[in-house]
C-alpha positions in Angstrom: 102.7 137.3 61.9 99.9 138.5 63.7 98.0 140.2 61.0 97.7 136.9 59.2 95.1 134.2 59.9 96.7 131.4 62.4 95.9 128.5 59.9 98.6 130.5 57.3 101.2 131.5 59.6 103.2 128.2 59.3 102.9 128.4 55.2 104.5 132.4 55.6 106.8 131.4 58.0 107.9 128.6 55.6 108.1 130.6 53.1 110.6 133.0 54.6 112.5 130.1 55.5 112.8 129.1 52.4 113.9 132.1 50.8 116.9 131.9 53.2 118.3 134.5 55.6 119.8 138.2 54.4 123.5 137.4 54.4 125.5 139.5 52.4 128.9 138.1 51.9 130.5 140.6 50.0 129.2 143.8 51.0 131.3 146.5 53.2 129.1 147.4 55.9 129.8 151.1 57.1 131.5 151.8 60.1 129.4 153.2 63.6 131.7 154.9 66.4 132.3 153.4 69.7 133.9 155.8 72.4 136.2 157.5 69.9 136.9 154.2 67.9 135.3 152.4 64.8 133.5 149.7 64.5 131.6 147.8 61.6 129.8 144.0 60.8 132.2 141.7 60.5 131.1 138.9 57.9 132.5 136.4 59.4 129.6 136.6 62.1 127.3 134.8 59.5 129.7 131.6 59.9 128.8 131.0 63.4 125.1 132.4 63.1 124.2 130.8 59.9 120.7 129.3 60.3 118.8 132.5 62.3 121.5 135.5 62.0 120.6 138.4 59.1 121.8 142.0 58.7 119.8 145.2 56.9 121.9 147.2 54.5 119.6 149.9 54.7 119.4 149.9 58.4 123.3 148.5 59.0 121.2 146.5 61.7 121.3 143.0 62.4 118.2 140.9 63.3 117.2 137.1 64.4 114.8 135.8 61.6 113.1 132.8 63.3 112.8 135.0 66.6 111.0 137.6 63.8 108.8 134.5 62.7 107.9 133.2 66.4 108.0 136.1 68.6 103.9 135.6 69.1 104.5 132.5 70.6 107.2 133.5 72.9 106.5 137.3 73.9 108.8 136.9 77.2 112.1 136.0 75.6 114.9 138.3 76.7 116.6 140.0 74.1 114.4 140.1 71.8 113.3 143.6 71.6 116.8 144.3 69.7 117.3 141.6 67.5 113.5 141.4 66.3 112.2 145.2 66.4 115.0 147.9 66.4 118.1 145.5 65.7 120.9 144.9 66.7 124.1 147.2 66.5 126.7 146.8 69.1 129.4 145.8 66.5 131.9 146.8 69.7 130.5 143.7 71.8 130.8 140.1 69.7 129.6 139.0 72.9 125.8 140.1 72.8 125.4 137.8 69.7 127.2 134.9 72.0 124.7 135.6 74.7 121.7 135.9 72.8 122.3 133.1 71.1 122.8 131.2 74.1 119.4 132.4 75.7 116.5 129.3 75.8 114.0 131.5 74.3 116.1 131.5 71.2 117.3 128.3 71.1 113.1 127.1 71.4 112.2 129.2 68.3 115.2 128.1 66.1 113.9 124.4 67.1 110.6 125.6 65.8 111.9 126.9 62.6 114.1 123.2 62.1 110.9 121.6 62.5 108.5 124.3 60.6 111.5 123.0 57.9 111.6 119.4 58.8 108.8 118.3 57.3 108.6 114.7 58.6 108.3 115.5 61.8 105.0 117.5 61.7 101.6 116.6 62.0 101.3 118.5 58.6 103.4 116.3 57.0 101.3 113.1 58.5 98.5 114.1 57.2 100.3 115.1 53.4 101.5 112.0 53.4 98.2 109.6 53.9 96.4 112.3 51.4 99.2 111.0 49.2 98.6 107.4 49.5 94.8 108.0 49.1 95.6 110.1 45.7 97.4 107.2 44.8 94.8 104.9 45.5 92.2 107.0 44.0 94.4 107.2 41.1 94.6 103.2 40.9 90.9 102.9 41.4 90.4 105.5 38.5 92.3 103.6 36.1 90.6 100.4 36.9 87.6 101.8 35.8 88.5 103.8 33.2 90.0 100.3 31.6 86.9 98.5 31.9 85.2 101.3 30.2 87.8 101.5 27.0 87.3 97.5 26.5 83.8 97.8 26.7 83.2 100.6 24.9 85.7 99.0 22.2 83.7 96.1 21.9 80.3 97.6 21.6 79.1 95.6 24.6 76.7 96.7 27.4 77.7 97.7 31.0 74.9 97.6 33.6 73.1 93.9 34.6 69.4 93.2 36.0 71.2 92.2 39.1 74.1 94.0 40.5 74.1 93.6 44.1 77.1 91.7 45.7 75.9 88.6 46.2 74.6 88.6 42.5 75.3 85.6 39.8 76.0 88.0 36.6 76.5 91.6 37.8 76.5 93.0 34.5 79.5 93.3 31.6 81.0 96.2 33.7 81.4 94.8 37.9 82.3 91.2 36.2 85.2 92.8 34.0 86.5 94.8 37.3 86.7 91.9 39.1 88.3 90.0 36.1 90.9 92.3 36.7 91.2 92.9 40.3 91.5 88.4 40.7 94.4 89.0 38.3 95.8 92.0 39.5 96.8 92.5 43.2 97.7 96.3 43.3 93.9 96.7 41.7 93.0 94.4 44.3 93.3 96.3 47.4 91.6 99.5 46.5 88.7 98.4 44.3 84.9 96.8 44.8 84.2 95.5 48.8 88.3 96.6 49.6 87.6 100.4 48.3 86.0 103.5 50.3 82.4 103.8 50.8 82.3 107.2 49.3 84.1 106.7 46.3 84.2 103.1 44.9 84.4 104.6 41.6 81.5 101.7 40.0 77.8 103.2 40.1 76.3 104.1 36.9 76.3 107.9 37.0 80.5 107.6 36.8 80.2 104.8 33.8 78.7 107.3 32.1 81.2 110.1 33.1 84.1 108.0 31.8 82.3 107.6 28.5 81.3 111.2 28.3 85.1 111.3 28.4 86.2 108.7 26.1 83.7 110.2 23.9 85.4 114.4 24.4 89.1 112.9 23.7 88.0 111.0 20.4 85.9 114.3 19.4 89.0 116.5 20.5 91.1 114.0 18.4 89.2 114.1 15.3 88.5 118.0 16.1 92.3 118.3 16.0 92.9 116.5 12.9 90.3 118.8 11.4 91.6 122.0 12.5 89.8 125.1 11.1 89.5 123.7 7.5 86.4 123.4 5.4 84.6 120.0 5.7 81.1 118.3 4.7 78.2 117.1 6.9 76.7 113.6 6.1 73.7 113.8 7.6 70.8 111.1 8.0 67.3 110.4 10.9 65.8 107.0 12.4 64.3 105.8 15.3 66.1 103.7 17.8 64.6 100.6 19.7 62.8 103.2 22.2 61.3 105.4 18.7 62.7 107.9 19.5 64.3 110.3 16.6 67.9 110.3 16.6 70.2 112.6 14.2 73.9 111.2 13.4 76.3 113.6 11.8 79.6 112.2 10.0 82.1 115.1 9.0 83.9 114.3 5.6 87.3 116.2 5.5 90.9 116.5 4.0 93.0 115.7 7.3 96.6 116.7 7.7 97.9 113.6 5.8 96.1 115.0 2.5 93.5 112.1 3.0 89.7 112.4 2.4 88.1 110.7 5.3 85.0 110.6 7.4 84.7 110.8 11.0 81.4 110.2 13.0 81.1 112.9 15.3 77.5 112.7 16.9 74.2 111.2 17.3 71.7 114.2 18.7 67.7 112.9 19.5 65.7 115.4 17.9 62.2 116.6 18.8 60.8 116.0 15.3 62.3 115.6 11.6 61.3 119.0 10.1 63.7 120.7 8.4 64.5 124.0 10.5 64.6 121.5 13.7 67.6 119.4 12.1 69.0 123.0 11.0 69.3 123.9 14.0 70.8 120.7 15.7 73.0 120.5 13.0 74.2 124.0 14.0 74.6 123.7 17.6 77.0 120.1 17.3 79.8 122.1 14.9 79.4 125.4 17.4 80.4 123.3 20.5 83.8 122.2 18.9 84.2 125.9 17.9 83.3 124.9 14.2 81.3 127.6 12.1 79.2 126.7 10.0 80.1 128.8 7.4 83.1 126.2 6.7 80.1 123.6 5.1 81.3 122.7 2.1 79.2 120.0 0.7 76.3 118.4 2.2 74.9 114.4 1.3 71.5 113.2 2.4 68.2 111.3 1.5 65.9 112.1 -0.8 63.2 112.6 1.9 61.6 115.9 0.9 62.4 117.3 4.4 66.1 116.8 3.9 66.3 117.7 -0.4 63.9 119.3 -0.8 64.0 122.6 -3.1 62.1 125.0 -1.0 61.8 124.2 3.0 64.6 121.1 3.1 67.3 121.2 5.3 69.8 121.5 2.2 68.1 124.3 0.6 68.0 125.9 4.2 71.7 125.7 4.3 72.5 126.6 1.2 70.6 130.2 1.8 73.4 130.9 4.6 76.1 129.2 3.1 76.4 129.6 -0.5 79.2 127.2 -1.0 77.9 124.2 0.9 77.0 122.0 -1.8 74.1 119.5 -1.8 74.8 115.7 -3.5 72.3 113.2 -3.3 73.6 109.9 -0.7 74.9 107.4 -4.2 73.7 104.5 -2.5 70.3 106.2 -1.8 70.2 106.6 -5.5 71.3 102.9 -6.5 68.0 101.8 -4.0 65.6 103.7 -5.6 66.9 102.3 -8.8 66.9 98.6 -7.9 63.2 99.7 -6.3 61.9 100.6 -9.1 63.4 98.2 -11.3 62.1 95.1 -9.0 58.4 97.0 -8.6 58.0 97.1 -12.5 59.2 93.3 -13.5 56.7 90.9 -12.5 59.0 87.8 -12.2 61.6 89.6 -10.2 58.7 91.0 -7.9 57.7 87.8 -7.2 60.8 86.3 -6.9 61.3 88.2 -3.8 58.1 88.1 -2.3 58.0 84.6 -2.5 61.8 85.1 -0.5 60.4 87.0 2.3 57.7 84.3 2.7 60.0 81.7 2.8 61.9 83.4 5.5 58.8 84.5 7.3 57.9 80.5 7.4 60.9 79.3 8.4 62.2 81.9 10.8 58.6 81.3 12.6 59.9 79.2 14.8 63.1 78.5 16.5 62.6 74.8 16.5 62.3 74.9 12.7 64.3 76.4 11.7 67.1 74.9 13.6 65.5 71.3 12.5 65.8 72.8 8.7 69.1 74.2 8.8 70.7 70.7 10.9 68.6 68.0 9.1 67.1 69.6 5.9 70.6 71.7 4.3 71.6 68.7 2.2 68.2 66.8 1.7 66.5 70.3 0.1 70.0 70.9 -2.0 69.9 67.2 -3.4 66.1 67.4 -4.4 66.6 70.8 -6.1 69.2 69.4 -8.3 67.9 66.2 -8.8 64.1 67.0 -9.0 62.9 64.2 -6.2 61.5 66.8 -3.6 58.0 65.1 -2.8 55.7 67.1 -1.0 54.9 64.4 1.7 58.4 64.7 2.5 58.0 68.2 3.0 55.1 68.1 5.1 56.5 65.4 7.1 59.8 66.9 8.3 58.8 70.2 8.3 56.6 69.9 11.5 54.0 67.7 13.0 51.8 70.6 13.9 48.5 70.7 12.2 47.5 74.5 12.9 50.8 75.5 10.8 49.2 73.6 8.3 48.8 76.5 6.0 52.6 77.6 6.4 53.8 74.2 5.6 51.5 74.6 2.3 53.0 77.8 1.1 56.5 76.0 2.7 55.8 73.0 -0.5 54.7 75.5 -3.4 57.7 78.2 -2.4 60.2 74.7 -2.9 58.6 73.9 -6.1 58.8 77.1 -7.5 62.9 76.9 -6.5 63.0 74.1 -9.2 60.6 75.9 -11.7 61.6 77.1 -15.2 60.5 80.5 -13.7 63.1 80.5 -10.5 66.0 79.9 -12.9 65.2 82.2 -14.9 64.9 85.2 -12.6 67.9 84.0 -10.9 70.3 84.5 -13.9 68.5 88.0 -14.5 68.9 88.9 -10.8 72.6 87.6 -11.3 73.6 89.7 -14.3 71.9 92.9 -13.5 73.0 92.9 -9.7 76.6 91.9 -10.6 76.9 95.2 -12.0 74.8 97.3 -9.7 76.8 95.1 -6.5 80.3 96.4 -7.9 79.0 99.8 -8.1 77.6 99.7 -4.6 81.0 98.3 -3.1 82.9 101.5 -5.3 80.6 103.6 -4.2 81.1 102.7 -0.2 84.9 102.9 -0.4 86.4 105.5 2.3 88.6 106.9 -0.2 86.5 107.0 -2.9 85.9 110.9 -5.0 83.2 112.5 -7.3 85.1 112.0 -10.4 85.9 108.4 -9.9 82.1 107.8 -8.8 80.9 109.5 -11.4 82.9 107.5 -13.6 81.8 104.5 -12.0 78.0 105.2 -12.5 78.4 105.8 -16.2 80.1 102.5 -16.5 77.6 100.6 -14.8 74.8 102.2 -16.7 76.5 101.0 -19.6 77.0 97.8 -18.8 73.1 97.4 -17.7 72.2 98.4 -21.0 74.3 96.5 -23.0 72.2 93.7 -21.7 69.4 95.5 -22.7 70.3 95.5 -26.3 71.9 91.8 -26.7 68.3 91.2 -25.7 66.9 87.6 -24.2 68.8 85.1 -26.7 71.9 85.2 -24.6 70.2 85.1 -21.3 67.7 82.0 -22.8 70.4 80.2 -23.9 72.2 80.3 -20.3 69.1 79.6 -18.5 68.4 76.3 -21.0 71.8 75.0 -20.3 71.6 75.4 -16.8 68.2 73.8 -16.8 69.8 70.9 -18.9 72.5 70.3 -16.5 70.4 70.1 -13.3 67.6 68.5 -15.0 64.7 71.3 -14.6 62.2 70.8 -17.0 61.8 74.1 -19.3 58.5 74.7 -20.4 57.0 76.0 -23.4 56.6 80.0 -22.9 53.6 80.5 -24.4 51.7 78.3 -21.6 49.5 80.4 -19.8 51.2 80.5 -15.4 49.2 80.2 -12.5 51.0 82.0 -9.1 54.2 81.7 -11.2 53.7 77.5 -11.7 53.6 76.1 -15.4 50.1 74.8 -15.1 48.2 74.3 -18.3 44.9 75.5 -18.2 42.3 72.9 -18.3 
């Protein structure tokens, strides 16, 4: 024991103790002479020497192990040299294992081995057992947290408050949810907020934000799991947050193991700047770190942003030089707004229909007063006077404010009400209606989780169909639905060949 270091001499001695002593019960020790007689081990020995006494086939010796294990500590004891270095073999004289066993020195180190074994009794053990309770503690306190951060993070919902010192009002969404829980929970209670450790209360904002890093690993190792080494596609799209600062999101679109096309969200990177080669390479390093390669892109969906599509330096053609098989397909919905765009820009009536829109919610989202006058006193006034045609503009610019510097808003309020009741609104409204109850149902196919190429492909054609079948039945059907509608709610129709003013019939002269 003495080569070792004295902080591991109780872990070796325990050891040895555990492996139990060298008793062979069914082997037939040799025999030694004794003045002309002969003698060997008698097994039976190990009966009334059970816990200490061992013998040495190799050596036909026997030995004391716990005076073997402690012999450091008592170098004086008498006896010892025989049953701890040489060993002992006087198989004539039963006796010397009587004495020796008998001896104090003995009888101290086999207490020392009882309590070596005993583990309750040692100061090792005291201090095992409180690092026990603190583990479990630590463990309680860990879990707390870790809860608040799921619910949180679940919900979408902030963590820190302006204010989270102890005597605060609101300490934020994450100190008020822990002590939600600990005033409902008593075991949380005792080893959380003012009742846990100083070093480790498990709360600042540094282990939030480990906890999330962590919730955030599983659900990555989750979806990671479900994707396996398979070939998947990388939906990829850039905008500035609330700080304008460029941030990349990547979605991965895969088959998973239930034969199901879905896509998973799977990052949001900030990048440097948006040219091509610098959202290659992001793009590159978020699939390496789950041990994706990138040779497994199979399809890729952006913009049309010339830095993402484009056919020389975008980030598809980029890709595509690597990987031959990933596949570029331009985002559907992308598509659909360019379309609607363009459509809007090049029809006067509809551009104007929704500029005069956004005005009207410029005006009345303003101010908060307002609009909350508008939308509690106004909602069935206005609806009444558009169908019945008594809107007056006094009324108007009487409950609309007192203010006279918004007097210009409340002018552009009156003219934006009367064009609602015009000839011109109607009209634009049914054309809006049939063209955008197409292009609507598209959009919502389109957006489905489970939707494919062929189906959306399908479902494009369709709707191109549809949009020019109105196209050919030409305005007769659409006139005749605007003049009954105008009939029925009383909105006088005009004669088309008057000459409009900022979309008002107004005769000229």
């Amino acid at each position: 024991m003495e080569c070792y270091h004295v902080n591991q001499r109780d872990e070796i001695r325990r050891a040895y103790l555990q492996k139990c002593h060298f008793q062979p019960q069914n082997y037939k020790f040799p025999q030694r002479g004794f003045r002309g007689k002969q003698r060997r081990f008698n097994i039976y020995w190990f009966d009334d020497n059970k816990y200490w006494l061992e013998c040495s086939i190799k050596e036909n010796v026997a030995f004391c192990l716990c005076c073997y294990l402690f012999k450091s500590e008592i170098p004086n004891q008498g006896g010892s040299y025989h049953f701890v270095k040489s060993g002992f073999k006087a198989w004539n004289r039963k006796s010397g294992l009587d004495d020796y066993k008998a001896g104090t020195p003995h009888n101290i180190v086999v207490q020392k081995c009882q309590n070596l074994m005993n583990q309750r009794q040692s100061i090792t053990y005291a201090f095992e057992k409180q690092t026990t309770l603190q583990e479990k503690e630590y463990r309680t306190r860990l879990n707390a947290s870790i809860d608040c951060v799921r619910f949180l993070l679940h919900q979408g919902l902030t963590f820190r408050g302006h204010d989270e010192k102890y005597d605060s009002d609101n300490k934020g969404n994450f100190l008020e949810l822990l002590q939600w829980l600990a005033d409902r929970c008593d075991v949380v209670d005792r080893v959380v907020l003012k009742n846990a450790p100083k070093n480790t209360p498990l709360k600042c904002s540094d282990i939030q934000k480990d906890i999330v890093q962590a919730c955030s690993d599983a659900v990555i190792n989750v979806i990671m799991e479900d994707l396996g080494k398979d070939f998947f596609a990388i939906l990829v799209d850039e905008s500035r947050d609330v700080s304008c600062k460029e941030q990349l999101p990547l979605v991965s679109r895969f088959v998973n193991k239930n034969g199901e096309v879905v896509e998973r969200f799977v990052g949001l990177r900030h990048v440097s700047d948006t040219s091509a080669l610098t959202l290659k390479a992001t793009i590159y390093n978020m699939p390496s770190k789950w041990n994706l390669s990138p040779t497994s892109i199979r399809g890729q969906g952006y913009d049309g942003a010339s830095n993402m599509s484009g056919a020389f330096n975008g980030l598809k053609t980029l890709i595509m030089n690597e990987t031959k098989s990933a596949y570029f397909i331009h985002c559907f919905t992308h598509q659909l707004q360019l379309v609607l765009v363009f459509v809007a820009k090049n029809h006067t009536k509809v551009n104007d229909f929704f500029d005069k829109v956004s005005r009207l919610l410029n005006i009345i989202g303003y101010s908060y007063k307002r609009r909350d006058n508008l939308r509690k006193k106004q909602a069935d006034k206005v609806m009444e006077a558009l169908v019945k045609g008594e809107l007056e503009s006094g009324t108007v610019h009487e409950d609309i404010g007192k203010d006279n510097s918004d007097r210009d808003r409340k002018v552009e309020a009156i003219r934006i009400l009367r064009l609602l009741k015009s000839f011109d609104f109607v009209f634009c409204l049914h054309l809006m209606v049939d063209i955008l109850g197409v292009t609507d149902h598209l959009n919502t196919t389109l957006q489905r989780k489970d939707q494919d190429i062929v189906n959306a492909m399908n479902k494009v054609s369709s709707s191109k169909k549809a949009i020019q079948e109105i196209r050919d039945l030409g305005w007769e059907p659409l006139l005749g639905n605007v003049t009954l509608f105008c009939d029925k709610h009383d909105v006088r129709i005009v004669d088309m060949e008057d000459e409009y003013y900022d979309g008002f019939s107004r005769r000229r002269g």
